[in-house]
N, C-alpha and C positions, 0 to 999 in steps of 0.2 A: 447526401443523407445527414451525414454533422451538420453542415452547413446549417439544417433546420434548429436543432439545437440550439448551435451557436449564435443564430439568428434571433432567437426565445432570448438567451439571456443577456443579448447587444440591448433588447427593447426593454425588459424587465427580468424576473424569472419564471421559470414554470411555477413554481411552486405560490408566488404571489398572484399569479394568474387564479390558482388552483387555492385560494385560501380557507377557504372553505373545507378542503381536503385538510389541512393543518387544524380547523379548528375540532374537527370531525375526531380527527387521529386523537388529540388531545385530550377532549371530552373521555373516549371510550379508554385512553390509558391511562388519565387519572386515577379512576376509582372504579370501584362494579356497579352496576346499573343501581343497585339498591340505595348506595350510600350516597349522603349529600357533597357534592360539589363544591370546592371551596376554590372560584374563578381566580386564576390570576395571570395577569396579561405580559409579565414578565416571564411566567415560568412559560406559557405558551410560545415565547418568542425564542427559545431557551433548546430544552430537548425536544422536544415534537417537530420543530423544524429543526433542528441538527440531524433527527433521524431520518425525514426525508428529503434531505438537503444530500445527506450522504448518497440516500439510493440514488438521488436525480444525477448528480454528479457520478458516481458509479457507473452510471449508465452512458454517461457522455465520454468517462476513460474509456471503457469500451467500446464504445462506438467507433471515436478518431483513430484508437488502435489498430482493432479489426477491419473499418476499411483501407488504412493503409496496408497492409498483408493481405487486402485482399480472401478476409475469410469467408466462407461460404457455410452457411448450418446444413447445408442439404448435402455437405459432402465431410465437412470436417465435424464428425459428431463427437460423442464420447467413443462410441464402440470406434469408428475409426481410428482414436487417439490411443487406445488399449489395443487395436492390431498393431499398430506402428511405434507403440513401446515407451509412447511417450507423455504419458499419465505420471506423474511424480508426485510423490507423498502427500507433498501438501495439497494437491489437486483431489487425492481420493481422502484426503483428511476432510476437507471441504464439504463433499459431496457425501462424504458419511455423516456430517454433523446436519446438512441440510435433512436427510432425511427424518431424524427426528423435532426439526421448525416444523415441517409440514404434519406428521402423526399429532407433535404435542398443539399446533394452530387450530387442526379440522376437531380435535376434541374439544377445546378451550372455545371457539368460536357454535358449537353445536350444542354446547352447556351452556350460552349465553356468558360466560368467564370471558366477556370481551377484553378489561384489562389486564389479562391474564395472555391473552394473544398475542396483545399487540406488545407487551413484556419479552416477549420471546424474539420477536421482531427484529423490537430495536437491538435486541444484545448481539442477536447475530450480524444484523446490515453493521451494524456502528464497530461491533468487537471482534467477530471472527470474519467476517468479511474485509470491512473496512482498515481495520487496524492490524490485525496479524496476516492474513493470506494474503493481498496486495503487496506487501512490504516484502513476501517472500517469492514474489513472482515477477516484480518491481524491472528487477537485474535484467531478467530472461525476455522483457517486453522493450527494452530499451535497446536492447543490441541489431543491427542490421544484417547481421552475418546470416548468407544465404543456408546454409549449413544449421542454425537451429530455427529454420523457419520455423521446420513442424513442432520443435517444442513449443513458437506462437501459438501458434495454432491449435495448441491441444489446451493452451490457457485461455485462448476466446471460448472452445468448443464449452468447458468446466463453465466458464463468466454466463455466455449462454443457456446453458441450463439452470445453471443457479438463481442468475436475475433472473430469468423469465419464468421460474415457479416464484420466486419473490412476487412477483409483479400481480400474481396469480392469488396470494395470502391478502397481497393488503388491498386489492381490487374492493372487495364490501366495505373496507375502513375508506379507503383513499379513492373515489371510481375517478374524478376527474383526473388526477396524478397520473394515473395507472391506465386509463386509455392513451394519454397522450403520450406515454410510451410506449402503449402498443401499436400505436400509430406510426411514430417517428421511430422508433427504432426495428418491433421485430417482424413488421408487418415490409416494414422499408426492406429489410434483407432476407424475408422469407415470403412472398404474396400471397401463398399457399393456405395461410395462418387465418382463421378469420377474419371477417370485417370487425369484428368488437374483440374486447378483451371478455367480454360477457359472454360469447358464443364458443369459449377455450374448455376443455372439462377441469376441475377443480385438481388439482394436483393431491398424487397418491405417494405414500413411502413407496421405498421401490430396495426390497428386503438386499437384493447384490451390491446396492453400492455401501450398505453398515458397515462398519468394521470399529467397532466396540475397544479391540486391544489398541489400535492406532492411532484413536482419538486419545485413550490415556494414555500414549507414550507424546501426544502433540503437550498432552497436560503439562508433564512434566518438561518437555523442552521449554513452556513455556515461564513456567516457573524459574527455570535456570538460567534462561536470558534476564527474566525481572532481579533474578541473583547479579548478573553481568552487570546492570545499570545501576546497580545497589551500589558494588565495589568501585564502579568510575566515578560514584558522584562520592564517596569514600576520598578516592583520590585525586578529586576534579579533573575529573577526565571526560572530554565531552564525546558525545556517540558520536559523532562525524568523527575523529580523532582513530584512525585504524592502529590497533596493536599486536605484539608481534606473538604473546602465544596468549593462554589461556588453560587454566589446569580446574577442572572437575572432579569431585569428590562427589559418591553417589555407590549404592552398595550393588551389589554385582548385578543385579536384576536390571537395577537402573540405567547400572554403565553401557550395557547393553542395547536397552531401548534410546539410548544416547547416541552412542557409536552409529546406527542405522539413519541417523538422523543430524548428524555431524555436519554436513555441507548447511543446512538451513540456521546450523548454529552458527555457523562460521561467518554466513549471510548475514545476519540480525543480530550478531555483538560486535561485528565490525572487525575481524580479531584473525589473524592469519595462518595461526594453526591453535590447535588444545590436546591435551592431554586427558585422557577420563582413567581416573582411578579412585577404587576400591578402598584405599587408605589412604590418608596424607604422610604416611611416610614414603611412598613413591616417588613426592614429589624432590627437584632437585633443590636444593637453599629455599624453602617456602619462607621461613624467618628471616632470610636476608635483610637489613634494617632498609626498609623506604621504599621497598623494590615493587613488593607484592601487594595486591589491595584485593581486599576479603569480603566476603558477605557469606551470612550462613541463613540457613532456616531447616531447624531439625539436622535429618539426616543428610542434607544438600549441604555444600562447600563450592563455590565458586571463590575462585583467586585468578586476576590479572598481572600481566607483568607490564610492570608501570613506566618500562626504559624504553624509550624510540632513537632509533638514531636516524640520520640526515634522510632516509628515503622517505619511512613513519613521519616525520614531519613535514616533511614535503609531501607527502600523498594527505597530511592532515589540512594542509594549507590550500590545495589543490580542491582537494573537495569540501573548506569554507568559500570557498571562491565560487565554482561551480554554480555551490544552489543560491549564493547570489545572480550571478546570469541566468538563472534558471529561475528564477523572480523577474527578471528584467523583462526574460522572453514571454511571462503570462502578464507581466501589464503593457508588453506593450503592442499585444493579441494574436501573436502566434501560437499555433496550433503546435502539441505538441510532437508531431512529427513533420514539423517543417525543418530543413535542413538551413541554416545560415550561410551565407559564404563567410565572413569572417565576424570574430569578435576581440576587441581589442581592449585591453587594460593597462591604463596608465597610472604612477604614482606609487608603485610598489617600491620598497627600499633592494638597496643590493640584496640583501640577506634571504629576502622571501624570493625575491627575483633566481636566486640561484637556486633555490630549493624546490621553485617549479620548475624551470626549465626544463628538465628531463621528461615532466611528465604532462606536457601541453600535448600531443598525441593525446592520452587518457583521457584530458580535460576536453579536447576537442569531442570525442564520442561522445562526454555524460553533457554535455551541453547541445547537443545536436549541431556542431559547426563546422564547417572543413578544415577550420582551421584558427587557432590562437594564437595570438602574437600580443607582447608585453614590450610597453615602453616607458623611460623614466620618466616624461612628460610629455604631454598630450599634445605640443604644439612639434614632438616628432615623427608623428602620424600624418601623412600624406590626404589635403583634404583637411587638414583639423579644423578650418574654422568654419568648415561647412558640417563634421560628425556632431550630432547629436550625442553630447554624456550625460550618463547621469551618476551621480556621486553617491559615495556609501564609506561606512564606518568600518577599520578592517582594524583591527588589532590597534583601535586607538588612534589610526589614522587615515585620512580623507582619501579616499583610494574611487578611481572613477575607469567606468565601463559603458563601452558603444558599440552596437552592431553596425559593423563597418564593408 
């Protein structure tokens, strides 16, 4: 069923198949029907395809995911994931905010407020879909351990219902897009589904899944992380670069919807443990000269602790490395839940070289490999002059990697 997919964007992509759907989407989010048009073939090439560039792509992370775990929608649904416990914040955060795309779309679309619709759209596929919820479910999608299957599982069950009312909204903007996902994806894993996307009933809120306080306690975590990346780039400090605590200022109400939501911080600043308090005199030497790096907005304080030692650098170095091989793996067209047998990296200096070692294990799972092995020069790799490398820029110098 990927396979199909993958097959679309070996030959071109959906979406340039489906241009027409791009110039459609375009048209109606420019302007309201009323106002003139001011065509431009840049901006069309720009955000209208970024936003259905996202959903398409969306659809294909999910896809390769869920058939490897083997998910099923006729069995793994939402209620099922809510008897078994394992529905997580950011899953019913999700699923509370989709509910009002659908209320504020079927009004906006019913007023004729087309670019008003499609407004709604994009902010949620691109910003709460794409860029916040993903990135908080990321961890939990990548790990093989038999043991948090069903939390897979409760993130396809969430992705399935979410994309497939998406699918549902931009169907009148997008038809060709949007069949050819119902075709290839929800129709592939459910046959029960109709033969068209146009024979589906139009999607409804669905008042249980709201939760109004939860979405503004997402607000605010979400603000605190944009605090987080404030203070790193304060102390250049790049988000790959994991640190060791984290201290939160926020007034008791805050702290609160904070602390509930602690593990997602912990996720998405990079940061290994935090402190949330009520006053900055809580904090221990916050004025320490060099140490702390700050960002405020209002009543918010985020401060980082800017000291790493040998493991922090070595788990910073591990995982610059990483999402290089993990580039390597999408050009050189694995799927990504294919398993490597090995990947091997030459030309590291002693210094970096001891600073992973420990953590090649780690770097084996976020890379999907059985196994990493590091050499000082590539002609010590057994077979060298038959590995395929390819070479990359690592801290200023020519550092090279092969799946071996």
């Amino acid at each position: 069923m990927s396979k199909s997919l993958g097959n679309v964007l070996e030959a071109n992509t959906a979406l340039e198949k489906c241009s027409a759907d791009v110039f459609r989407f375009y048209a109606l989010w420019k302007c309201s029907p009323v106002d003139p048009m001011s065509f431009d073939l840049r901006e069309l090439n720009k955000r209208p395809y970024q936003v259905l560039g996202t959903l398409y792509h969306l659809h294909r992370f999910f896809l390769q995911n869920a058939e490897y775990d083997k998910f099923d929608p006729l069995v793994h649904t939402l209620d099922w994931a809510k008897e078994h416990g394992v529905l997580m914040p950011a899953d019913r955060w999700l699923l509370s905010k989709l509910q009002n795309v659908v209320a504020q779309c079927t009004l906006r679309l019913e007023s004729c407020g087309f670019n008003f619709a499609c407004e709604e759209l994009e902010k949620f596929v691109v910003d709460a879909l794409s860029r916040e919820y993903v990135p908080m479910v990321r961890r939990d999608l990548w790990s093989d351990d038999p043991d948090s299957l069903n939390r897979r599982l409760a993130v396809y069950s969430t992705l399935w219902h979410v994309l497939k009312s998406l699918v549902l909204l931009f169907n009148p903007v997008t038809p060709f897009a949007c069949e050819f996902l119902w075709q290839n994806v929800y129709r592939a894993l459910d046959s029960r589904l109709g033969e068209s996307v146009n024979l589906e009933s139009w999607p409804v809120p669905n008042e249980n899944l709201r939760n109004e306080q939860l979405e503004k306690d997402f607000d605010l975590l979400q603000r605190v992380v944009a605090l987080s990346y404030s203070a790193r780039q304060v102390g250049g400090l790049k988000r790959r670069w994991p640190l060791g605590k984290a201290v939160v200022v926020a007034s008791k109400d805050q702290v609160k919807a904070l602390r509930s939501l602690e593990d997602l911080f912990l996720e998405l600043t990079n940061v290994k443990s935090v402190d949330f308090s009520a006053e900055a005199g809580g904090v221990e030497d916050p004025a320490e000269e060099g140490r702390w790096k700050t960002a405020s907005e209002g009543e918010l304080t985020v401060m980082l602790d800017s000291n790493r030692d040998a493991g922090l650098l070595g788990e910073g170095v591990m995982r610059d490395l990483a999402r290089r091989v993990q580039a390597l793996r999408k050009d050189l067209g694995f799927s990504p839940t294919d398993v490597l047998e090995a990947v091997c990296l030459a030309g590291l200096d002693d210094e970096t070289r001891s600073l992973l070692e420990p953590l090649l294990g780690v770097m084996a799972g976020l890379v999907r490999a059985k196994k990493v092995s590091l050499y000082k020069e590539k002609t010590q790799v057994t077979g060298a002059a038959e590995t395929k490398w390819h070479e990359f820029s690592f801290d200023d110098k020519r550092v090279h990697a092969a799946v071996c």
